[in-house]
ZABA-63094 format. One record per atom (N, C-alpha, C, O): residue in three letters; x, y, z. Coordinates in steps of 0.2 Angstrom, whole numbers, plus 5000, padded with zeros to 4 digits. Layout:
BEGIN
alaXYZ;...
This chain:
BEGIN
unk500750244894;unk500250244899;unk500450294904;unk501050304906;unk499950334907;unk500050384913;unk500150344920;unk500050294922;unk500550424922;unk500850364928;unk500350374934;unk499950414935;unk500450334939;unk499650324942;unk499750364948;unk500350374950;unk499250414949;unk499350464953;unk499650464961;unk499350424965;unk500050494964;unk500050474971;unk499550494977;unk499250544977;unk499550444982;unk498950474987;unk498850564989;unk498350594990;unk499250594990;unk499550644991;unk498950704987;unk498950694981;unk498550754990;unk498050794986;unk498350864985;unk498050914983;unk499050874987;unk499250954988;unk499150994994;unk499251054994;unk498950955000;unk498850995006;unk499251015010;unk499351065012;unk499650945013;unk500350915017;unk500250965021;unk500551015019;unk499650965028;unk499650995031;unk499550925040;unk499050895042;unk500150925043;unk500250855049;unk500150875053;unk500550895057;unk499450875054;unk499250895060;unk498650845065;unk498350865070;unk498650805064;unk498150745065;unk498750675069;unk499150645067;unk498350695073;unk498550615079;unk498350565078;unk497750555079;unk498950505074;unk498550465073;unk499150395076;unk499750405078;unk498650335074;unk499150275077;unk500150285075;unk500550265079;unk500250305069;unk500950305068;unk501250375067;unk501650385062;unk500950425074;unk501150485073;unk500650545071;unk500050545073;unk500950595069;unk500450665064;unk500450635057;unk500950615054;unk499750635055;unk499550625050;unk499350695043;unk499150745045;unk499350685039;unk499050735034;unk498250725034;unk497850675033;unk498250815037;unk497350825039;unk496950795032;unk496350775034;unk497150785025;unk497150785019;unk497150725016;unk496850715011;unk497450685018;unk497550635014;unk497750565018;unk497750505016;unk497950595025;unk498050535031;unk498950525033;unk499150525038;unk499350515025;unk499950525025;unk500250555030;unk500150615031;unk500750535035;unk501250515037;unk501850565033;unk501850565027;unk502250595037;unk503150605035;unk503350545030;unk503450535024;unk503250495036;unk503550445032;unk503550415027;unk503850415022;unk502750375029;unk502250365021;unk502350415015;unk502350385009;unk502250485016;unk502450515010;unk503250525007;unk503250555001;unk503850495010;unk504350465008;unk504350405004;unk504650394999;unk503950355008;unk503750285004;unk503550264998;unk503650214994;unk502850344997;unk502650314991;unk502950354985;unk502750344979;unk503450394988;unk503950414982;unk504250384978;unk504550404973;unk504150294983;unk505050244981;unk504550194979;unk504750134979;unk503850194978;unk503450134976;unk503450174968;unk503150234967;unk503850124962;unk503750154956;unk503450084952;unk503750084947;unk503150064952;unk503050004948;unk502250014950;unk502150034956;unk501850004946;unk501250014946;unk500749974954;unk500449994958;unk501049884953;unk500649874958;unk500949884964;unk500749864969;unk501549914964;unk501649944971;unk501350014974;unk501250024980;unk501150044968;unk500750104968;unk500050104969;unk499750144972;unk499750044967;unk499050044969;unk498950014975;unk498550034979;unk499449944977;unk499649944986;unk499649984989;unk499449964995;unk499750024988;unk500150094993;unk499550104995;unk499250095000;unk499250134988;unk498750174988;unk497750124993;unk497250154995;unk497850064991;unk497450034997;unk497550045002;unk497150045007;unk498350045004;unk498550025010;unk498250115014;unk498050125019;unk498550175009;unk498250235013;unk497450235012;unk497250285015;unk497050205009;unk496250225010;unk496050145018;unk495550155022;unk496450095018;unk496050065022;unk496150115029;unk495750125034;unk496950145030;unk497250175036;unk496650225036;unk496350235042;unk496550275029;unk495850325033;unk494950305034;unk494550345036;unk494950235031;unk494350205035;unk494250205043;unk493750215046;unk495150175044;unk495150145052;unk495250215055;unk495150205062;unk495350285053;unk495650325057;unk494650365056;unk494350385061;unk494350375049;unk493850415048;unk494050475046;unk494650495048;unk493550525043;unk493450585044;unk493950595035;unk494250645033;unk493750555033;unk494150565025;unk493850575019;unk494050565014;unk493250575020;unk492650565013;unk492850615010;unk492550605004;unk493250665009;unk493350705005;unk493750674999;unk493650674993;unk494350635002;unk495050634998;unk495050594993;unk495550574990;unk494150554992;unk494150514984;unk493950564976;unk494050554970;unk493850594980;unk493450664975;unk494050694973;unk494250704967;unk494350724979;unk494850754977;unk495450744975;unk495750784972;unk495750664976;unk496150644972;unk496050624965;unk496450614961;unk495350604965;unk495350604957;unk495350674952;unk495550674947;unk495150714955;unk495150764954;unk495850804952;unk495850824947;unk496250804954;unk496950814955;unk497350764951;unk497850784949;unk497050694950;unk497450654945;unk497350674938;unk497750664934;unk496650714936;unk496550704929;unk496950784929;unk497450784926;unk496850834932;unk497150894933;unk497950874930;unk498250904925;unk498250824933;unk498950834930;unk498950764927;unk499350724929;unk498550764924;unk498650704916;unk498850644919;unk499150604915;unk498650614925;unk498750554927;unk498150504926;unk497650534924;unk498050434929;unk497850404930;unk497850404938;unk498350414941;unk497050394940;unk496850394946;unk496550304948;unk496150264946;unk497050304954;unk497150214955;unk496550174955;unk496050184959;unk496650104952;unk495950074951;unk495850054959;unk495250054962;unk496050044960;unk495450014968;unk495150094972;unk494750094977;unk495350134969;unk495150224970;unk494550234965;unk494050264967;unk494650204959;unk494150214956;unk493450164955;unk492850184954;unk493550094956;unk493250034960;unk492950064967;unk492450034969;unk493050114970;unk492750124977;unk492050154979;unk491750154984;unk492050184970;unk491550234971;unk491050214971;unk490550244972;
């Protein structure tokens, strides 16, 4: 089975002021956060992750792009793009 895509679109551009810091204009991610979902390797930790960054760019906004895009970049590199990502649409 492929392994489930991480939130991350290829942008990692921190320029956005948000509650825990600069955010990625792209994906909402965090310095940090993009460390974290490094070290989530088991699936539902991976799809945790990945709710826990789409509810942070509900509350922050301005993210309509990054479900398109990340599925889009999941099949790009032969992964699986995460069910509550694909459940959203």
């Amino acid at each position: 089975m492929a392994k489930t895509q991480s939130p991350c679109i290829g942008i990692c551009t921190y320029r956005r002021p948000g509650p825990a810091g600069l955010h990625c204009i792209a994906c909402s991610l965090t310095k940090t956060q993009k460390a974290l979902a490094k070290q989530a390797k088991s699936k539902p930790a991976r799809e945790a992750f990945i709710a826990l960054v789409m509810a942070q760019q509900a509350a922050m906004g301005r993210y309509d792009h990054w479900r398109e895009a990340y599925i889009a970049r999941a099949a790009k590199k032969g992964r699986r793009a995460a069910k509550v990502v694909r459940r959203a649409g």
